[in-house]
N, C-alpha and C positions, 0 to 999 in steps of 0.2 A: 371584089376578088381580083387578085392581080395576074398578069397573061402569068405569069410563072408556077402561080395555086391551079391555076387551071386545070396548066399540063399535068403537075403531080398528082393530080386528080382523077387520072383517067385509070390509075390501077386502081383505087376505092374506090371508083364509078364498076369499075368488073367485079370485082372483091360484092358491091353490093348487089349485084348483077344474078349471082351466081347464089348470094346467099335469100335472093329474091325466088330461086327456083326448088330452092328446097322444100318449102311448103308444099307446093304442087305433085312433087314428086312422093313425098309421104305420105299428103294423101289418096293418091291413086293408090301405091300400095296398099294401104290401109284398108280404101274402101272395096281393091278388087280381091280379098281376102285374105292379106298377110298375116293378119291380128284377127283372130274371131272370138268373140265372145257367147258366150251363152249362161242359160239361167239352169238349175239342180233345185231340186227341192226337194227335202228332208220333213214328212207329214208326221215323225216321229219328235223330232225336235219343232215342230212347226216354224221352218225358217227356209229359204233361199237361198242358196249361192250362188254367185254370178262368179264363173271363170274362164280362161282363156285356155279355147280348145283346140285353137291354132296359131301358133308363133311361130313365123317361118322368116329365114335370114332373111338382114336386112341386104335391098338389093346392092350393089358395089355402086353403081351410078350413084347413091348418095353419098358414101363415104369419100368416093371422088370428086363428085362434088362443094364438098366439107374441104376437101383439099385444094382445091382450087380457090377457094374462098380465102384459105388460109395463106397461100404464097402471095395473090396480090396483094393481101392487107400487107406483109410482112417484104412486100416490094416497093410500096409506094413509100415506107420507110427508109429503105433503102435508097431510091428516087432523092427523096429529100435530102439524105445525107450526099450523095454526089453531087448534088446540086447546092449543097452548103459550101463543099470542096470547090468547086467551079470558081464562086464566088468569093473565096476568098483568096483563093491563087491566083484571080484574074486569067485562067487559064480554060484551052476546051478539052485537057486530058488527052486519051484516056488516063482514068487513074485508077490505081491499082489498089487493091484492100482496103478498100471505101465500103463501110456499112454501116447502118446506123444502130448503135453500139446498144448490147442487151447481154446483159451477162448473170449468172448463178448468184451471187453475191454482191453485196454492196464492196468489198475488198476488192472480189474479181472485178467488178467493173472501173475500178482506181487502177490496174494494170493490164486491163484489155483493151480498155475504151481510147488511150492517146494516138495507140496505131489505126486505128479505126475512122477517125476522124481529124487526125492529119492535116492540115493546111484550112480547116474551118479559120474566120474569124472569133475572138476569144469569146465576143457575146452569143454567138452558135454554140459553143462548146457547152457555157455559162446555161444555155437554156434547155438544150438536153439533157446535161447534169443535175439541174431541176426536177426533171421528171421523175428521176429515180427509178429508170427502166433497167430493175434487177431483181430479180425473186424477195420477198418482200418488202420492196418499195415502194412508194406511191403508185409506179410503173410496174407493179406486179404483175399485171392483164397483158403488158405487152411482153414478160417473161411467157408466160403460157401462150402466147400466140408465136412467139419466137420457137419453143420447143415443139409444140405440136405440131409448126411445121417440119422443124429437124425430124419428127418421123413420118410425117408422108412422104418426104422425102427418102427416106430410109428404108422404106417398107409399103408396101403395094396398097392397104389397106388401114387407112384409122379407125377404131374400135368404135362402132357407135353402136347402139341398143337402143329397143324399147324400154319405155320406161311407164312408170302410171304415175302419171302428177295428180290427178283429181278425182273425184265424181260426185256426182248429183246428192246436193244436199237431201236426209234424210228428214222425212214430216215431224220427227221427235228436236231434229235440231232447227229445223227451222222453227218448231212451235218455242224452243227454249230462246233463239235469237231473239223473235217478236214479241215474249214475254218481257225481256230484256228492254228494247226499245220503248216498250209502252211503259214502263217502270220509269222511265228515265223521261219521257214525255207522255205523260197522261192526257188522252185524250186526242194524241196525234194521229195519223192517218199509218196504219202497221207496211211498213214496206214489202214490198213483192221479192219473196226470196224464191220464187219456183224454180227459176233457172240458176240460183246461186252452184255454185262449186267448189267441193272443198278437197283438202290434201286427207289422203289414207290415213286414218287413226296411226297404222305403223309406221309413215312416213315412206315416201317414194324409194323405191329397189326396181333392180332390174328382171324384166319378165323372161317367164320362160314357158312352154308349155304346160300346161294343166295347173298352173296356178292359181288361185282361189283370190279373187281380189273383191270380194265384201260380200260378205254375211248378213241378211237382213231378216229379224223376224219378221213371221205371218201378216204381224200387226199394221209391218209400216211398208208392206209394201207397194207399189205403187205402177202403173203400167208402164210408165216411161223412167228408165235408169240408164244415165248418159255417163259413160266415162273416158276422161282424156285422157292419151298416151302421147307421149312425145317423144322425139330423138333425145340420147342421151349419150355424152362422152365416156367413154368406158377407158380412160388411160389415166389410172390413178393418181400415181406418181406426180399427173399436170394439173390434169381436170377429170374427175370421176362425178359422173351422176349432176351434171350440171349440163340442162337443156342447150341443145346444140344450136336451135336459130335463135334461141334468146340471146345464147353467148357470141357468137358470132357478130349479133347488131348489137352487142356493148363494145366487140372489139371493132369496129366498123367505127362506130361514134366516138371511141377511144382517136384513132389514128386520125379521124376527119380534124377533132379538135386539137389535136396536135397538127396539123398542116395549116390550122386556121390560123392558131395562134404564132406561128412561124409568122405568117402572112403579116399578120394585126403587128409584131413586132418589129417589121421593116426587114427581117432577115433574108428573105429571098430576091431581095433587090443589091 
């Protein structure tokens, strides 16, 4: 790593900082009773429901959080490109309407991106124009990291929610999985799916009070029924219903690899 990756590094060193404490903070919420669940049973239909009897906002320190995640990924970007500038004006600035260029379309970014990166060397230009950082480009993930910050910037609060990504496989499906695997290797040792977890039959949405999140006959029920919620982005338009610290440490490992391979290509020297 060279002293130059170092320094660029210290906004994805906070960006991952920040997107490190998110977990912590969810689940305090969680477990100090944001999300509660409980069990209904129905002895006419002989069946369970498990729903959620308490959803209460999500606190604002996460979403600000979420936001602060989002401007250093989408500074250390930034960083790189002034620092591309530097170097190929042999100069120490400052310089003015230096960004590292993201735009709506592959069109817009043919007439946004030359004022933007200004005074680069041509193989600096050559190699972010590789990327294809424009809504559906290779660089699609840094289109959505670039927009989602234009609205924390723009507004107090990013949309996030709960959401239900999983729960505890049931004894009907795990008996069909391990039917499965013995079928396929006769006489094999049946794998341990107790702890397995699966996604909702209807597929992950957003939670709201008195929501009913799985129906289980009589048959298969069982004392322990675990289910996962996760943060979720609620701004459609960018990113809807797509896990917030999953997405985050994709955009995190997006930008690292892109500072890396600056690095690896000689261009920050």
């Amino acid at each position: 790593m060279s002293a130059s990756l170092d320094l660029l590094c210290t906004k994805l060193e906070r960006a991952k900082k920040h997107i490190r404490d998110l977990q912590p903070e969810w689940t305090s919420f969680f477990k100090s009773g944001g999300y509660v669940i409980l069990p209904k049973d129905d002895p006419d239909k002989g069946e369970r429901s498990y729903y959620l009897s308490i959803a209460e906002d999500i606190p604002p320190v996460i979403a600000l959080t979420v936001g602060d995640a989002l401007h250093n990924l989408r500074s250390a970007l930034d960083h790189l490109a002034y620092h591309l500038v530097r170097i190929g004006t042999s100069g120490l600035g400052p310089f003015k309407h230096v960004y590292f260029p993201i735009s709506e379309s592959a069109k817009k970014y043919e007439t946004e991106s030359p004022g933007k990166i200004k005074g680069m060397r041509q193989a600096a230009k050559d190699a972010i124009g590789a990327i294809e950082p424009y809504r559906g480009g290779m660089g699609h993930t840094l289109w959505q990291l670039h927009e989602l910050n234009i609205v924390d910037k723009h507004r107090l609060i990013l949309t996030v929610y709960g959401e239900l990504l999983s729960h505890r496989m049931l004894p009907w499906q795990r008996a069909q999985m391990i039917d499965a695997y013995l079928g396929s290797h006769p006489g094999g040792m049946p794998p341990d799916l107790s702890d397995v977890h699966i996604m909702p039959s209807g597929g992950t949405r957003r939670l709201k009070q008195g929501d009913i999140l799985l129906t289980v006959p009589a048959s298969e029920l069982e004392e322990y029924m675990n289910f996962v919620i996760d943060i979720s982005f609620g701004e459609p338009e960018i990113l809807g219903g797509n896990s917030v610290i999953h997405t985050l440490d994709s955009m995190a490992k997006t930008v690292e690899t892109i500072l890396v391979q600056f690095d690896r290509l000689g261009l920050l020297i």
